[in-house]
C-alpha positions as a Markdown table, in Angstrom:
| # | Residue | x | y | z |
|---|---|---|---|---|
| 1 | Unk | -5.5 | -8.9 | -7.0 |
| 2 | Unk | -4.5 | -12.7 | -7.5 |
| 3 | Unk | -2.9 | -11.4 | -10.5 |
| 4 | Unk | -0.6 | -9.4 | -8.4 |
| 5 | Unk | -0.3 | -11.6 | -6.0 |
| 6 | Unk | 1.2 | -14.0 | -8.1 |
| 7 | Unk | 3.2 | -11.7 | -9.7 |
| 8 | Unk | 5.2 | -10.1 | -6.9 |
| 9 | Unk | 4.9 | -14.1 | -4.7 |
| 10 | Unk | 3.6 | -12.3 | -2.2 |
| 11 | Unk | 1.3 | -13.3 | 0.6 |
| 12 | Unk | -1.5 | -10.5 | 0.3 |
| 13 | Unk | -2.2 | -7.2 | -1.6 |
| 14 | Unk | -4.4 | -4.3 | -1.2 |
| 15 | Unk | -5.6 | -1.3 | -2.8 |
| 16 | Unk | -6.1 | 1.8 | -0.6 |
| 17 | Unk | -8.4 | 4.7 | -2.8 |
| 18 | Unk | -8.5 | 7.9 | -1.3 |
| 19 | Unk | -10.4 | 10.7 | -2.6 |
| 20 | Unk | -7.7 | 13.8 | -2.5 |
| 21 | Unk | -10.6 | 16.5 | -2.5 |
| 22 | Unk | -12.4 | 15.3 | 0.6 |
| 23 | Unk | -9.0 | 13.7 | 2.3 |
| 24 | Unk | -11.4 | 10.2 | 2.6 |
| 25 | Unk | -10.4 | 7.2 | 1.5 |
| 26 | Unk | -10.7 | 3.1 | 2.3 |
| 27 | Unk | -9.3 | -0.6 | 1.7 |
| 28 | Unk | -11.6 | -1.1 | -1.3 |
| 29 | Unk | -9.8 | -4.8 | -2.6 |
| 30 | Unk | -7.5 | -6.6 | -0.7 |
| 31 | Unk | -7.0 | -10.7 | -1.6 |
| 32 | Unk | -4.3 | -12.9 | 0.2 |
| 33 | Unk | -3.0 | -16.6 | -0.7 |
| 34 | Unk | -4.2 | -18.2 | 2.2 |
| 35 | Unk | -7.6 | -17.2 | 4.6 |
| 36 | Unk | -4.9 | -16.6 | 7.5 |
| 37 | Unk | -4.0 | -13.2 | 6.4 |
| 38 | Unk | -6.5 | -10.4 | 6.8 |
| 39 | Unk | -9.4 | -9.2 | 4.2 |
| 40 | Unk | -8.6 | -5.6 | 5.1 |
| 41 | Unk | -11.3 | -4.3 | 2.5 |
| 42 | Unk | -14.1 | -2.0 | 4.4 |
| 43 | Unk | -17.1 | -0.9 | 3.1 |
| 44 | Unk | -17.0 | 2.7 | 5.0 |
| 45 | Unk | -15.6 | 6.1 | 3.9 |
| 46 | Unk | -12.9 | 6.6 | 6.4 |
| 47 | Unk | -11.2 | 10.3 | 7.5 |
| 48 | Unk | -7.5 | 9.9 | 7.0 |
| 49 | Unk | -7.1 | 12.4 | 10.3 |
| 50 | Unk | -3.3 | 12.6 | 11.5 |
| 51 | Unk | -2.7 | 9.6 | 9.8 |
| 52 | Unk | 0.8 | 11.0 | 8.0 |
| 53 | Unk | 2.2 | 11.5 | 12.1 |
| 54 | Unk | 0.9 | 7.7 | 13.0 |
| 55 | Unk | 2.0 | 6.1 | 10.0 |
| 56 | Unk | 5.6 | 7.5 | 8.5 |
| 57 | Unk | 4.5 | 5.5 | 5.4 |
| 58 | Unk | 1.7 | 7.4 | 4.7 |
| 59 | Unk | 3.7 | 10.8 | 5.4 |
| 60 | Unk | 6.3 | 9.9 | 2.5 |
| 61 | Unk | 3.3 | 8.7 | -0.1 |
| 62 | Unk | 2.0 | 12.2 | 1.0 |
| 63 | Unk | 5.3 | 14.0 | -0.1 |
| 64 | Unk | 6.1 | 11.4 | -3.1 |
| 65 | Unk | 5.1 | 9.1 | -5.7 |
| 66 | Unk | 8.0 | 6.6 | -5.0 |
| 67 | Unk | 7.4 | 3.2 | -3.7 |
| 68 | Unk | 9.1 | 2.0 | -0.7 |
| 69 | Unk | 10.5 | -0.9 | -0.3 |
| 70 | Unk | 10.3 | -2.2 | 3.6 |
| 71 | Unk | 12.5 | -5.7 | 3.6 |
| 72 | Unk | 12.0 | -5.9 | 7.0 |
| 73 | Unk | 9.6 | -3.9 | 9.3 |
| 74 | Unk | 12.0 | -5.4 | 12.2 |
| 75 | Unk | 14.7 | -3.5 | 11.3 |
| 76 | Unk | 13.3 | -0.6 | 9.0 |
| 77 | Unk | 14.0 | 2.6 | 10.9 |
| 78 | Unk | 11.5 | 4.7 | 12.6 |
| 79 | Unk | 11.8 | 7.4 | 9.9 |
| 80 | Unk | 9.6 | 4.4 | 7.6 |
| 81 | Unk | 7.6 | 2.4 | 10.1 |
| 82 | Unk | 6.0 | 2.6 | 12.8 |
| 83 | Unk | 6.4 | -0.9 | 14.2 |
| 84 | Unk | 3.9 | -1.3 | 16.5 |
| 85 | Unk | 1.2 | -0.1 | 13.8 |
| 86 | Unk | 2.7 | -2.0 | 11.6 |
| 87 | Unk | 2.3 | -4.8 | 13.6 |
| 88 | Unk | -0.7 | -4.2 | 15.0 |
| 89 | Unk | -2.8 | -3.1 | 12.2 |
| 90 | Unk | -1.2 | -5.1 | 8.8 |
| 91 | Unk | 0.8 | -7.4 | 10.6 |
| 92 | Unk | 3.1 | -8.5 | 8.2 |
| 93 | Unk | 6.8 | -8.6 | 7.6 |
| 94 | Unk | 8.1 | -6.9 | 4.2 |
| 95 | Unk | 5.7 | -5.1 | 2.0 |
| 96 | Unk | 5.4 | -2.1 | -1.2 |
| 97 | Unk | 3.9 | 0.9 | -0.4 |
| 98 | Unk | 3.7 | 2.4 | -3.8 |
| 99 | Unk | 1.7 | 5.6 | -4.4 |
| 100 | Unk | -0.6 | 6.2 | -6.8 |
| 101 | Unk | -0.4 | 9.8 | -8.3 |
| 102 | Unk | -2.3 | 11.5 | -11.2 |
| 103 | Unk | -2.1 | 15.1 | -12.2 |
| 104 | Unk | -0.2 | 15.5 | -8.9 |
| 105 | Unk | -2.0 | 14.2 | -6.5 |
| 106 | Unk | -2.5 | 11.0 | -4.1 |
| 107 | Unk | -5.5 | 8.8 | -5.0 |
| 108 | Unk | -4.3 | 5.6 | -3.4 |
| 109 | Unk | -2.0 | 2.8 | -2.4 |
| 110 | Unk | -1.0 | -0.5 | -3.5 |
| 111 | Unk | 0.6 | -2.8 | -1.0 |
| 112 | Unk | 1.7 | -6.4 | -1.7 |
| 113 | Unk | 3.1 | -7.8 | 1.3 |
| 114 | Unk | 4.6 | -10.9 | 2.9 |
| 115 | Unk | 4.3 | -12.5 | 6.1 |
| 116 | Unk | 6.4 | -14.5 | 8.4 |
| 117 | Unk | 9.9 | -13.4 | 7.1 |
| 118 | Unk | 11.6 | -10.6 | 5.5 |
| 119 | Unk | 11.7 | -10.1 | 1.4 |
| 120 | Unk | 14.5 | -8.7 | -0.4 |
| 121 | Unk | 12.9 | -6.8 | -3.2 |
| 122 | Unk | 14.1 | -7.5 | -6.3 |
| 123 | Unk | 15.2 | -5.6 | -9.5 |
| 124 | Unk | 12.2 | -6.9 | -11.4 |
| 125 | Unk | 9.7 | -6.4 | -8.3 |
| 126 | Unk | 10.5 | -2.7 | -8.7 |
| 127 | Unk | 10.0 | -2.3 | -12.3 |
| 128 | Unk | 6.7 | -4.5 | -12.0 |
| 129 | Unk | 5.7 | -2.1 | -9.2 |
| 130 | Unk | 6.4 | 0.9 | -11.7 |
| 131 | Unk | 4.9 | -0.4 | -14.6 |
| 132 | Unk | 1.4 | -1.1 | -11.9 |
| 133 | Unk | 1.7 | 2.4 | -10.6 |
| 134 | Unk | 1.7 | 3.6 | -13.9 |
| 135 | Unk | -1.6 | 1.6 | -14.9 |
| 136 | Unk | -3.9 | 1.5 | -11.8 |
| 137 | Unk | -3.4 | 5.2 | -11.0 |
| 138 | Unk | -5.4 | 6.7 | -14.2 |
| 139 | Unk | -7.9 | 4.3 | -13.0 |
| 140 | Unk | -7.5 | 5.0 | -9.5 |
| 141 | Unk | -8.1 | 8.3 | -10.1 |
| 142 | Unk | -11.2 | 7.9 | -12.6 |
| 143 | Unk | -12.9 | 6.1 | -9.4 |
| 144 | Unk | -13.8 | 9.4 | -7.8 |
| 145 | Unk | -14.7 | 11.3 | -11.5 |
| 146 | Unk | -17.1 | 9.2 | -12.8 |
């Protein structure tokens, strides 16, 4: 993850494993830059619920393996944040929600993120994200089949 983190010069960056048979998943590394920013990693199994209608996010990852890139969660549209959760729960300002798909399905996320201002997303930050999408979900998937 400090890998990544330096990588991207972002602030923090998680990995979000879900197990698509049992619809469970959890925050299972997550390292920032600084101890201010939020170890979101959990040691419990969590249901994902109604996540998809709290978390517009979540419902595109459900529908596609695209990343998005949020410059701004101030000024991204409703249709890709909800603010307040946003806020609330991750409380940063820009991030990467890139999907991790195998065989068709949705075994995590990977988030980098920054806090305190927006990020424009660059050319290369995109093609790093695909190139990490490509490598972690294998893996991601292999989690829940060993």
């Amino acid at each position: 993850m400090p890998a990544l983190c330096q990588v991207w010069r972002c602030d923090r960056c998680f990995l979000y494993l879900r197990n698509p048979q049992t619809g469970q998943g959890r925050i299972t590394h997550c390292w920032g830059t600084s101890p201010e920013w939020a170890d979101l990693s959990g040691s419990d199994w969590l249901e994902e619920g109604d996540i998809a209608s709290k978390d517009p996010l979540m419902a595109i990852a459900f529908r596609t393996a695209e990343p998005v890139f949020v410059e701004d969660i101030e000024t991204a549209g409703p249709e890709v944040v909800n603010l307040d959760y946003e806020r609330d729960v991750f409380q940063h300002r820009a991030l990467i929600h890139a999907p991790l798909y195998h065989d068709g399905l949705l075994y995590g996320i990977l988030e980098p993120c920054v806090f305190h201002q927006p990020r424009v997303w660059t050319e290369g930050d995109r093609r790093i994200t695909a190139q990490v999408q490509a490598k972690l979900a294998p893996l991601a998937a292999a989690f829940f089949h060993e």
